[in-house]
C-alpha positions, 0 to 999 in steps of 0.5 A, spaced: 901 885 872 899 878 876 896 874 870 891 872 875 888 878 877 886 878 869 880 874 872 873 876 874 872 873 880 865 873 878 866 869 872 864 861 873 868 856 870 863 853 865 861 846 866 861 841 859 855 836 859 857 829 858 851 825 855 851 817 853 853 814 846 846 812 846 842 819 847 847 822 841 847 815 836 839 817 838 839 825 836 843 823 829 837 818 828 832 823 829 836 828 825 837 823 819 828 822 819 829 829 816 827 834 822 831 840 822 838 840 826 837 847 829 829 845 832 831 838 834 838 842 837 833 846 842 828 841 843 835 837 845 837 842 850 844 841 846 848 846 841 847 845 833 855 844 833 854 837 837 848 835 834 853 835 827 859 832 830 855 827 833 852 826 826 859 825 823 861 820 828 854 816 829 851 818 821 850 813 817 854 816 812 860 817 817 866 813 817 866 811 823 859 809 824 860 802 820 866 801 824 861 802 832 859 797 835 851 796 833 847 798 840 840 795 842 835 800 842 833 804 848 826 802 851 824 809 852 828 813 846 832 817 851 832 822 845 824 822 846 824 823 854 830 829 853 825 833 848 819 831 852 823 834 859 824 840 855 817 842 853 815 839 861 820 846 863 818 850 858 811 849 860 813 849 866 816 856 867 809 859 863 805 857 868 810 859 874 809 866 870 802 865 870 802 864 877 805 871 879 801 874 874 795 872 880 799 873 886 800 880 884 793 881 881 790 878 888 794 882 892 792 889 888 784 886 888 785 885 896 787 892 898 783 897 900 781 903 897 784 908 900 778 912 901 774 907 903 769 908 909 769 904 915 
């Protein structure tokens, strides 16, 4: 058998997503004020397992956050725009739902009965 033929031909590569070392030095920041790294990891959009490795690297009890270079602070907090993108699609997608629960509702309500006289 043809190792290549194992493969699903449906089956999608899965894609990483990069994110700057200020967006990550920003989470571990919110992390460390004592907010839950499972809630902030789904308001984030991000794995708790990242949110935790990025705590090793950029927490104040890392061992290579003393060695890293110290950052400016970022104008908007990146970190307060991606928790506020989250909250903006998930409303966004209640609201689409809404949306189709009328246009099915219209639909219904504009029908004619069938045994309606002319």
């Amino acid at each position: 058998m043809n190792p290549k033929d194992t493969k699903s031909p449906l089956r999608e590569p899965i894609r990483r997503r990069k994110y700057d070392e200020q967006f990550k030095r920003d989470a571990v920041a919110l992390l460390e004020t004592g907010r839950s790294g499972t809630q902030l990891a789904r308001e984030l959009g991000i794995s708790q397992w990242n949110l935790r490795d990025w705590k090793r690297l950029f927490g104040s009890g890392g061992d290579r956050a003393a060695a890293a270079p110290a950052t400016v602070p970022s104008a908007g907090g990146a970190v307060d725009m991606a928790v506020e993108l989250a909250d903006l699609r998930r409303e966004l997608e209640a609201v689409r739902g809404q949306r189709d629960i009328l246009k099915k509702a219209l639909a219904i309500v504009a029908q004619e009965p069938a045994n309606a006289t002319r």
